[in-house]
N, C-alpha and C positions, 0 to 999 in steps of 0.2 A: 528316573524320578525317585525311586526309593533311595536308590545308593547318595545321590542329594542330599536330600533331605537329610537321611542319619548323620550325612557328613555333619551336619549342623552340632549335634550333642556331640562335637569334639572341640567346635566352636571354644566354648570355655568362656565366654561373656556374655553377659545378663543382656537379654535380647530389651530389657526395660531400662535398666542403670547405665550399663555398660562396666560394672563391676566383674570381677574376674569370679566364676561358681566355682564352688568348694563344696564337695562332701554330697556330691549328688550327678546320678551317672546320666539322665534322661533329661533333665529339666532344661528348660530354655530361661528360665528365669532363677535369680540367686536367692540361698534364704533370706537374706535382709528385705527384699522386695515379698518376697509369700509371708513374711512376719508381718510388714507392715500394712501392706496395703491389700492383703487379704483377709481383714478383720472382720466380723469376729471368729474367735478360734472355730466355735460350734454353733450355730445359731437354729435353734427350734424354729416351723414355721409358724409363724401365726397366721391362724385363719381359724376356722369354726372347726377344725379337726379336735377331737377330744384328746384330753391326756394322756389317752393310754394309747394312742396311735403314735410313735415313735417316731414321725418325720423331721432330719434336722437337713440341713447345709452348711459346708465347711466354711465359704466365702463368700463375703459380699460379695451380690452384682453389680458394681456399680464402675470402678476403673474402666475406664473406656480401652484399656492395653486387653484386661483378662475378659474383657467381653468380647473384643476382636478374636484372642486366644482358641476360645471355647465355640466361636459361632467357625471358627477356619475348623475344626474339628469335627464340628457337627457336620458343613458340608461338604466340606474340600477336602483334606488332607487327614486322613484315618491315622496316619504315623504321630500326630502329636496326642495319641493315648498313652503313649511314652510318657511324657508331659505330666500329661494332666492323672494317669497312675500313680507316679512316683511323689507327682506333689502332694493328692490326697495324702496318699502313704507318709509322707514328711510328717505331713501336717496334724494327722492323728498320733503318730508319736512323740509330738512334743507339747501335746496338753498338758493344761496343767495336772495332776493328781484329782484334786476335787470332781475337775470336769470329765477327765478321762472317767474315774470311776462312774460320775453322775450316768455318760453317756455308754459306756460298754460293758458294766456291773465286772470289773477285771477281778476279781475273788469270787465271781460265779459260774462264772461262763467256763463253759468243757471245751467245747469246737466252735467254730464259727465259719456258718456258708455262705460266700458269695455268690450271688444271683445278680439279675440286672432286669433294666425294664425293655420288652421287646418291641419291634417296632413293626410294621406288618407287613409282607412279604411283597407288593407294591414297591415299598420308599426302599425293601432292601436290597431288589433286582436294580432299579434306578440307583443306589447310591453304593449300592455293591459293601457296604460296610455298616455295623448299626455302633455308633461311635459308645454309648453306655456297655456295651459287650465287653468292648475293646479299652475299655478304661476300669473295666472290672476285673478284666483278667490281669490288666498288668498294675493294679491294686494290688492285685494276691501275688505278683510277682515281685514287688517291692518290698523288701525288708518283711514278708509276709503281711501284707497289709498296713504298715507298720505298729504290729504287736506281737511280732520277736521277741520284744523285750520283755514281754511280760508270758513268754512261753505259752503264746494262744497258737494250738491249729489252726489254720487257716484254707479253706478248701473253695474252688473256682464251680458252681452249679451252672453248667447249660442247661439253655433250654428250657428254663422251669415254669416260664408263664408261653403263651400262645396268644399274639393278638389279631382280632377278627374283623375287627372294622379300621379302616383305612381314613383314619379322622385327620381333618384338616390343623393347620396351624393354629395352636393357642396360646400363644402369649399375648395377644393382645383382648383375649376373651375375659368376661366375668368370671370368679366362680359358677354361681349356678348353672351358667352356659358350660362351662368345661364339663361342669358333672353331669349332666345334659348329653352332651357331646359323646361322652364317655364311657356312659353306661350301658354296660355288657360286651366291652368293648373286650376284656381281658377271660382268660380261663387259662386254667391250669392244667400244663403236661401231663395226664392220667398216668403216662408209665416211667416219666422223669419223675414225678413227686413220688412213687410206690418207691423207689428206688433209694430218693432222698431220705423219706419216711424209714422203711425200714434200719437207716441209720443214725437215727436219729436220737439222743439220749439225753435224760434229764441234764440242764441248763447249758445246753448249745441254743445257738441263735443259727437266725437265717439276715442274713442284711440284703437289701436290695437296690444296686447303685446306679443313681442317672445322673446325667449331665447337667440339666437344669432345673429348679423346684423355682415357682412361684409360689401357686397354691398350694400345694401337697397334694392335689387331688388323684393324679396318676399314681404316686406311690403310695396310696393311702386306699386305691382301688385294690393292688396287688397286697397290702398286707391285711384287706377286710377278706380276699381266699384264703390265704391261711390261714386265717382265722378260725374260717369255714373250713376245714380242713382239723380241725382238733388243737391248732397252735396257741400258747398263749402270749396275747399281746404281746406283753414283756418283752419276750423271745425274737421279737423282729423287728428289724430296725428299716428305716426308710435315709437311705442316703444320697446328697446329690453333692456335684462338685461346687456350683455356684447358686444362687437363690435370693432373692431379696422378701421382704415383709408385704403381703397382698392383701386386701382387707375387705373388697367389694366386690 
């Protein structure tokens, strides 16, 4: 299965166009197709999340190709964090200037830690894989995140959240249900975060990558601990690969 599968990124045509990909080792899709029809570049989420909580998403939900993409990810096939790694990774290096700056402060920032949202030990014996782990890691293995170019460290955090309740599917939930649903669902690694912490130095971030945002409310649980934890706002970023605008 695996040998398969990889076969596939030698493929060399855009599993959507059928254009020939250029300039990207993992992806199934061509830049022209993540330019286009993954708009917009960064999108904040809207919901009742305050400002100073950092949750954005790369790309619209809405293509019915890259929603296929990401749900064969989430349940099936753990090898397209290839994928959807390197596409992030792309797609953060070729913001604009404005928005790159808006969104990763690039003349402040020192390091930068990737972390991920966990899933709880139930779905991970069943699915044997937790697909935001795997799209984190090979994030930071992509052109480092893609912000090589701007000579950011880049560093992979396991392990840094712990989750406790074994909560059912929400995307079809309200918010207040989700946050309902949610609440105290998350804690933080005692001897992963000492470890983090004591590396940790004026203006590094910690960013935390999942698969799908609606509401923000999952990654907006895990950056109200570090909060609780001495961090400030600023400092942590909420990121997902796909996400659409949720309002009710």
């Amino acid at each position: 299965m695996m040998t398969s599968f990889l076969s596939l990124f030698s493929y060399k045509a855009c599993y959507k166009c059928k254009k020939k990909i250029t300039g990207l080792k993992y992806s199934l899709v061509c830049k022209d197709c993540i330019n286009v029809e993954l708009n917009p570049l960064v999108q904040k989420v809207s919901t009742y999340l305050s400002d100073q909580e950092r949750v954005f998403y790369a790309f619209e939900y809405s293509d019915k190709f890259f929603q296929k993409l990401i749900k064969d990810l989430k349940y099936r096939n753990k090898f397209l964090s290839f994928n959807w790694g390197e596409i992030l990774a792309y797609k953060l290096s070729n913001l604009s200037n404005i928005v790159y700056d808006s969104l990763i402060k690039a003349d402040e920032i020192n390091k930068i830690y990737i972390s991920y949202v966990p899933i709880h030990l139930n779905k991970l014996k069943s699915r044997k894989f937790n697909q935001s782990e795997l799209i984190a890691r090979n994030f930071v293995k992509s052109s480092s995140g893609g912000l090589a170019k701007n000579n950011k460290k880049v560093y992979f955090v396991n392990d840094l959240f712990i989750r406790h309740r074994d909560t059912p599917v929400l995307y079809d939930k309200k918010s207040i249900d989700r946050e309902s649903i949610l609440e105290d669902s998350f804690s933080i690694n005692q001897e992963n975060w000492a470890m983090l912490n004591s590396k940790l130095k004026a203006n590094d971030q910690i960013w935390i990558i999942d698969d799908i945002c609606t509401t923000g409310i999952t990654l907006r649980s895990l950056i109200r601990i570090l909060v609780s934890k001495g961090m400030d706002s600023e400092s942590i970023l909420g990121l997902a690969c796909t996400g659409r605008n949720f309002k009710t």
